[in-house]
C-alpha positions in Angstrom: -36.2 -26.3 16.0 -36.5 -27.4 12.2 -32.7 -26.5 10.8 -32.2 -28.0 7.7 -34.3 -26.0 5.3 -31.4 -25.7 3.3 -28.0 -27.3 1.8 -25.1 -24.8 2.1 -22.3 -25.3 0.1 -18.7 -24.6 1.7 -19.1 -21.0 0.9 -22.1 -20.6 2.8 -24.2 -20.0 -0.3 -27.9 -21.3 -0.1 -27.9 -24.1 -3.1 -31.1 -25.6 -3.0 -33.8 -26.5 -0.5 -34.2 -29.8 1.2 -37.2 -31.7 2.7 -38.7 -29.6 5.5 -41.4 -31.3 8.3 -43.8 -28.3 6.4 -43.9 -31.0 3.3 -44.6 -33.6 5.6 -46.9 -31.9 7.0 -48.7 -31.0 3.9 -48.1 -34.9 2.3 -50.2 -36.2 5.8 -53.2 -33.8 5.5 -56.0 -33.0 3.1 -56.7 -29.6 2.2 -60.3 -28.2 0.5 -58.6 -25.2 -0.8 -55.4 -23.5 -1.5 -53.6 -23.9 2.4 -50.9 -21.8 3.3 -48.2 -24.1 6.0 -46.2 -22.0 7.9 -43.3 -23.0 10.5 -42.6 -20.4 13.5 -39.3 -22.3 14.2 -37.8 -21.1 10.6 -38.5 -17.8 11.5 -36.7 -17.7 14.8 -34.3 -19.7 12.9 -33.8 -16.9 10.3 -33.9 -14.1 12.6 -31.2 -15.6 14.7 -29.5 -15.7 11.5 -29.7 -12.7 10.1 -29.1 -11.0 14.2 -25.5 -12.6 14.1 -24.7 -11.2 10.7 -26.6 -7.5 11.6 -24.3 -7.4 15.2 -25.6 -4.1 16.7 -28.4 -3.2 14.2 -32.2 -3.6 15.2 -33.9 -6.0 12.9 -37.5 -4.8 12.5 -39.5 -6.5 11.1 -41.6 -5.8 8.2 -44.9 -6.9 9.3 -46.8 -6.1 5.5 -44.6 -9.5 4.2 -46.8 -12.1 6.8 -49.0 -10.5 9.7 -49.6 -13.9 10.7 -50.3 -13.2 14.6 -48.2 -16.4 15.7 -45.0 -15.0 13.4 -45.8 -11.5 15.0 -45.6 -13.6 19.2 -42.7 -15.7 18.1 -40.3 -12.2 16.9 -42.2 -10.6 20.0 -40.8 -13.4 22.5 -36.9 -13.3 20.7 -36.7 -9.2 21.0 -37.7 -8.7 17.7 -38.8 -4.6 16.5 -41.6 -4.2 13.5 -41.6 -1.8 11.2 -45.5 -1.1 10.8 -47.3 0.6 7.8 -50.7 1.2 9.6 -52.9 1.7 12.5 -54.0 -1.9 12.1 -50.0 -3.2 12.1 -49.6 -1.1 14.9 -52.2 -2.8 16.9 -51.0 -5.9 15.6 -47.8 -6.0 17.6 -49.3 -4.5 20.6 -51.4 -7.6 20.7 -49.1 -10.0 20.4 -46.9 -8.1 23.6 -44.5 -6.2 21.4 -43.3 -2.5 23.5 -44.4 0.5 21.6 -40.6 1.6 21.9 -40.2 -1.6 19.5 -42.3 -0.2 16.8 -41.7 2.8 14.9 -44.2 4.0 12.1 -42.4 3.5 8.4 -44.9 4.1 5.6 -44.2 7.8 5.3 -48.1 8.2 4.0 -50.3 8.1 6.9 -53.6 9.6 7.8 -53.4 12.2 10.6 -55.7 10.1 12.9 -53.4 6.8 12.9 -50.5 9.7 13.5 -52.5 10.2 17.0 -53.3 6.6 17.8 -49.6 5.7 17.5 -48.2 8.6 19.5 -50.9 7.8 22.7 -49.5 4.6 22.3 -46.4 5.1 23.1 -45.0 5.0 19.4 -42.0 7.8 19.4 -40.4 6.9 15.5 -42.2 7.9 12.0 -40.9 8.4 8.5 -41.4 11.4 6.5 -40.7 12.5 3.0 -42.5 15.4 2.3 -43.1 18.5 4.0 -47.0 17.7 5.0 -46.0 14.8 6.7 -44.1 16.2 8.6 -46.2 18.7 9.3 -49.0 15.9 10.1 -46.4 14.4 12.8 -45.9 18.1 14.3 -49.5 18.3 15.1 -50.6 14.8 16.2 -47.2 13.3 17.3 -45.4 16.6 18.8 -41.7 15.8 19.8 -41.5 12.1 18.0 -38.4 11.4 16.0 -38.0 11.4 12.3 -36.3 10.1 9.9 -36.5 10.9 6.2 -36.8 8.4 3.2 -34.5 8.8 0.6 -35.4 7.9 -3.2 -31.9 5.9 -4.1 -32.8 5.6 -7.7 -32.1 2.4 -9.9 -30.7 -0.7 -8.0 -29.8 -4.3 -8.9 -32.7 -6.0 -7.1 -35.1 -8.2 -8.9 -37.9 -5.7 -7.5 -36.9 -2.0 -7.1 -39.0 0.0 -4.9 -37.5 3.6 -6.2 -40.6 5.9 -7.2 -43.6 5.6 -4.9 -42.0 6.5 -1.4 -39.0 9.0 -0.5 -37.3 12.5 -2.1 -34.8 13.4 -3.8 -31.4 13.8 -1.7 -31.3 17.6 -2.8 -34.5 17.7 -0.9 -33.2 15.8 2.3 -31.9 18.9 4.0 -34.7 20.7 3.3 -37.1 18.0 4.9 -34.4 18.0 8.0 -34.4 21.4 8.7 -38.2 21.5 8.5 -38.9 18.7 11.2 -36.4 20.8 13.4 -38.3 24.2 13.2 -41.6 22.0 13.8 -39.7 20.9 17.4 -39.6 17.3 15.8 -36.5 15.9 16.2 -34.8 14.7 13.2 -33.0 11.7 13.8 -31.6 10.5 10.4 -32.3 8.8 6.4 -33.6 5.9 5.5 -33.9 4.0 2.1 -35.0 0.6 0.5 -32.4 -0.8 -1.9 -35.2 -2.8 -3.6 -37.0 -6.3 -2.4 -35.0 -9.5 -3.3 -31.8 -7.7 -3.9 -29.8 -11.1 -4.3 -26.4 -10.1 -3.5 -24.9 -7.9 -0.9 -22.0 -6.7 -3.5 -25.0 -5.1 -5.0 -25.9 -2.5 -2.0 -22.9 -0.7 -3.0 -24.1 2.1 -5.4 -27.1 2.9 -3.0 -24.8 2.9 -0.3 -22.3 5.6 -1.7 -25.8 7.4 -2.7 -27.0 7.6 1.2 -23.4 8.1 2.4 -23.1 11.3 0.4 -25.7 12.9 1.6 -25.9 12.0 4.9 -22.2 13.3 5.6 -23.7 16.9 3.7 -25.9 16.7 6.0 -23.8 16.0 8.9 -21.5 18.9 7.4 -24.6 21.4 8.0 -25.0 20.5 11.6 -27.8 18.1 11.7 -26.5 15.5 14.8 -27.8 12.1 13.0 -27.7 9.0 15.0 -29.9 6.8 12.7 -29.1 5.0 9.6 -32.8 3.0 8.4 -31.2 0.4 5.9 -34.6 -0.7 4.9 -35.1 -4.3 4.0 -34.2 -6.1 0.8 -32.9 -9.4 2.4 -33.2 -11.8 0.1 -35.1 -15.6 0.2 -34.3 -18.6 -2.5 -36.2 -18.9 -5.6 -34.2 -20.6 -7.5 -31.4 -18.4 -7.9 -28.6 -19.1 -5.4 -27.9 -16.5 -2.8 -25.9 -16.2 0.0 -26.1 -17.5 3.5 -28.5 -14.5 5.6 -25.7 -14.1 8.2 -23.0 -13.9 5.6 -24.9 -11.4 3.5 -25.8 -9.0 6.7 -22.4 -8.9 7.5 -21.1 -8.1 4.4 -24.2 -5.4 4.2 -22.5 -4.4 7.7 -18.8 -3.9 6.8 -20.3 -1.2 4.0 -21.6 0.5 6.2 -18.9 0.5 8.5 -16.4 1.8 5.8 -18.8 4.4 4.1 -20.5 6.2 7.6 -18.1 5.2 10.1 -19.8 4.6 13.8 -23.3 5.1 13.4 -24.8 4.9 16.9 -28.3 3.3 15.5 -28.5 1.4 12.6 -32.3 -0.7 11.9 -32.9 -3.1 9.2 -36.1 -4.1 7.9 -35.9 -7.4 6.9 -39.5 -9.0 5.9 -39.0 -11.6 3.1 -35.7 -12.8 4.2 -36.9 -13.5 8.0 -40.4 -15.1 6.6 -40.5 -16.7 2.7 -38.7 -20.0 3.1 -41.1 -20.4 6.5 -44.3 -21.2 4.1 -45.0 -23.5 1.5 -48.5 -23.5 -0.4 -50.4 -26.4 -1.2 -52.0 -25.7 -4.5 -54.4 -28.4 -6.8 -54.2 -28.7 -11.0 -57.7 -27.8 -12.3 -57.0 -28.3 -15.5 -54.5 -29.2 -18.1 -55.2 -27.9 -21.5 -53.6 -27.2 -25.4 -55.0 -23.9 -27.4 -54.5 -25.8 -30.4 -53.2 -28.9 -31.6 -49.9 -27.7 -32.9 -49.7 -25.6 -29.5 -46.2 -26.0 -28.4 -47.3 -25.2 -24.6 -49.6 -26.6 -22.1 -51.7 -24.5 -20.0 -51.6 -25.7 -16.5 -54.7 -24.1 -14.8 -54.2 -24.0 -11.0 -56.9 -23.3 -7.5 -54.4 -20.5 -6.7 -53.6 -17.4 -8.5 -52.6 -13.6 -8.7 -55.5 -13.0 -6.9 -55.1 -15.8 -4.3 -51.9 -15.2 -3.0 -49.6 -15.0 -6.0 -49.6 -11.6 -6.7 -45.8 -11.3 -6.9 -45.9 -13.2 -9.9 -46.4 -10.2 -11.9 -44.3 -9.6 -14.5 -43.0 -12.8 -13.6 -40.8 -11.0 -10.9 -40.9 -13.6 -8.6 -40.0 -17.3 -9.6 -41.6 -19.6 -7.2 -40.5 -23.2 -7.1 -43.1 -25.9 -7.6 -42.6 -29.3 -6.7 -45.5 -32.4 -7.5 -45.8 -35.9 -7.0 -44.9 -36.6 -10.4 -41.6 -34.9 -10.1 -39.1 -37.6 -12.0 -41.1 -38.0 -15.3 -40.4 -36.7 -18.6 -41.1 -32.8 -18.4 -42.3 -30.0 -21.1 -42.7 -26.4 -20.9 -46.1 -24.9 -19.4 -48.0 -21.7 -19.5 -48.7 -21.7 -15.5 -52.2 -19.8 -15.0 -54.4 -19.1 -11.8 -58.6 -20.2 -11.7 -60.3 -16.8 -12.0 -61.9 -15.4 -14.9 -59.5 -12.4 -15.4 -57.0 -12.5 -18.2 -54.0 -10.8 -16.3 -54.2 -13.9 -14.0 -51.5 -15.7 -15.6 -48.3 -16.6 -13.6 -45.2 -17.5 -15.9 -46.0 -16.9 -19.9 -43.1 -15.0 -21.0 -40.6 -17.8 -19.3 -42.7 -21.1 -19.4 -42.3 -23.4 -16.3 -41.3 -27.2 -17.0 -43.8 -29.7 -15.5 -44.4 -33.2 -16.1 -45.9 -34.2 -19.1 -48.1 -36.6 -16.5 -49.3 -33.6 -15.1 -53.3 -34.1 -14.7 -56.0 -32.4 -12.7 -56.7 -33.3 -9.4 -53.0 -33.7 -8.9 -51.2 -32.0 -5.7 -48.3 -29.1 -6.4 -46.4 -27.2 -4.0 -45.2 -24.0 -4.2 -42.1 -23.4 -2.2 -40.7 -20.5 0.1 -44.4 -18.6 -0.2 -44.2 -17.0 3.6 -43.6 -13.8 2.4 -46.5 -11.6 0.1 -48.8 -14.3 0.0 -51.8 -14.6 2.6 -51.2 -10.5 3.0 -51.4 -10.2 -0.7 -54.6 -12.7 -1.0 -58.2 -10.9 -1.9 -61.2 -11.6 0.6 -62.4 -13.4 -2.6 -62.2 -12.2 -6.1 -64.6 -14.3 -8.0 -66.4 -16.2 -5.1 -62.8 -17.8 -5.1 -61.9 -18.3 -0.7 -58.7 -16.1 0.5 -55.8 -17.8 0.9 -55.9 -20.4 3.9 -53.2 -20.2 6.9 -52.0 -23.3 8.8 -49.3 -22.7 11.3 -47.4 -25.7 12.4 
């Protein structure tokens, strides 16, 4: 097993990335198109990490951040859960061995039909937050176990996830009481403190959120047993954050001090167990000035929004990009992607510094891309392929 993806400094901070056997990997082969390299033994690697720092918690994972098939076997084969958005998810896992009592149903928008397929399954655990989902799960999923999703409202994390999915907490009880006159069985909250929340100091404020209402509920005799923490694990992009065991724990002993003995607690970890386990291999097409008093280049590359890079919008996501040139004089560059669509630009407002040897033809690697890439990548906007996926 590959374990030096990182340095750690004495604090158990992640400083910076060091050469992985994914770059040389990529540096002994030849790739046609934008090629996604993925190692299975980082994952294991990070799941262990993240299990010693979770203790008693069940990681599921997020399959939406990489459904790679040989990610979804590896987590099968270490004891892994998934937390699936869809009918196709669902039957994901199932391929790859995983026990239906592994999987539980957490988008909390779901057709009726894929309500039906996952309870003949064997699937017993869905999310709810709003009354015709629940009333959806009643009728296609009688019996199962709830939980409901909680909007936590603004967080620190570099990409909040507070509007589309969850209700209010004045509406929590409502929803609980609900699923109990439907004969559901409602087992508890769950929320999302926002993807790439980079420090675990910064789950406190969501944390006092959820622990308020969950003892108001507790005080109007709803027997909860599960706590969904949701994911927001972080990966390095450049920013330094903490060491994946380290943060869990420290995530952990919150939630210890705010709700006490919880007897089920699941965390949905999806760019923290994959991003750092993939590294694109991207080509320059072009290298270009607007003008000739332009301050910027434009670095045109085969990969884009479109291709894989989609959480470059709003430049929420800084990816690190590494090229063979690395070492010579550098200057700041507009970083675009090879479609004919203006929105696919990748860095403008915060310009990236690449060499000024930078040509077309030449290799670059974008690091720690196993998470929201190849699931993000179009079946080919603009006749350009989907990203390609090499597992190592």
């Amino acid at each position: 097993m590959t374990m030096t993806a990182y340095v750690t400094d004495f604090v158990g901070r992640i400083a910076q990335p060091c050469a992985t056997r994914i770059e040389q990997f990529i540096a002994d082969t030849s790739f046609d198109r934008p090629t996604l390299v993925l190692d299975t033994d980082i994952v294991a690697r990070n799941f262990a990490a993240l299990r010693a720092g979770l203790g008693h918690a069940d990681i599921h994972y997020a399959v939406k951040a990489n459904p790679e098939p040989r990610i979804i076997g590896t987590l099968v084969r270490l004891g892994c859960h998934f937390d699936a958005a869809s009918r196709g998810e669902i039957e994901l896992c199932l391929r790859q061995g995983a026990d239906p009592s592994a999987i539980s149903f957490g988008n909390t928008v779901k057709r009726a039909s894929d309500i039906a397929f996952a309870h003949r399954a064997g699937i017993t655990l869905f999310a709810a937050d709003a009354e015709e989902e629940l009333e959806k799960i009643a009728t296609n999923a009688p019996g199962a176990q709830v939980y409901i999703r909680l909007i936590v409202g603004a967080t620190e994390a570099d990409w909040p996830l507070s509007r589309k999915f969850g209700c209010a907490p004045d509406k929590a009880l409502e929803l609980l009481a609900l699923a109990r006159d439907l004969s559901l069985d409602p087992v508890g909250f769950s929320f999302h403190v926002g993807s790439q929340t980079r420090h675990a100091s910064m789950w406190a404020g969501t944390l006092d959120r959820v622990a308020d209402v969950w003892r108001d509920a507790r005080a109007a005799g709803f027997d909860l047993t599960l706590l969904n923490i949701g994911g927001g694990f972080p990966a390095f992009y450049g920013e330094e954050v903490q060491h994946p065991t380290l943060y869990a724990a420290s995530v952990m002993d919150q939630i210890a001090r705010r709700f006490g003995d919880v007897p089920r607690i699941m965390a949905e970890p999806g760019r923290g167990m994959v991003a750092d386990a993939g590294m694109i291999a991207a080509e320059v097409l072009l290298v270009s000035r607007k003008s000739h008093d332009d301050m910027h280049r434009w670095v045109y590359l085969d990969i884009g929004k479109f291709s894989g890079l989609a959480e470059t919008m709003d430049e929420a996501i800084r990816y690190q990009l590494v090229t063979d040139r690395d070492g010579d004089e550098t200057g700041p560059c507009i970083l675009a992607g090879p479609s004919c669509d203006s929105v696919d630009v990748l860095y403008e407002k915060r310009p990236v510094a690449l060499p000024v040897t930078l040509r077309a033809g030449d290799r670059v690697l974008i690091r720690n891309c196993g998470a929201y890439t190849s699931s993000y990548s179009s079946v080919g906007f603009n006749g350009f392929p989907p990203l390609d996926v090499v597992v190592i």
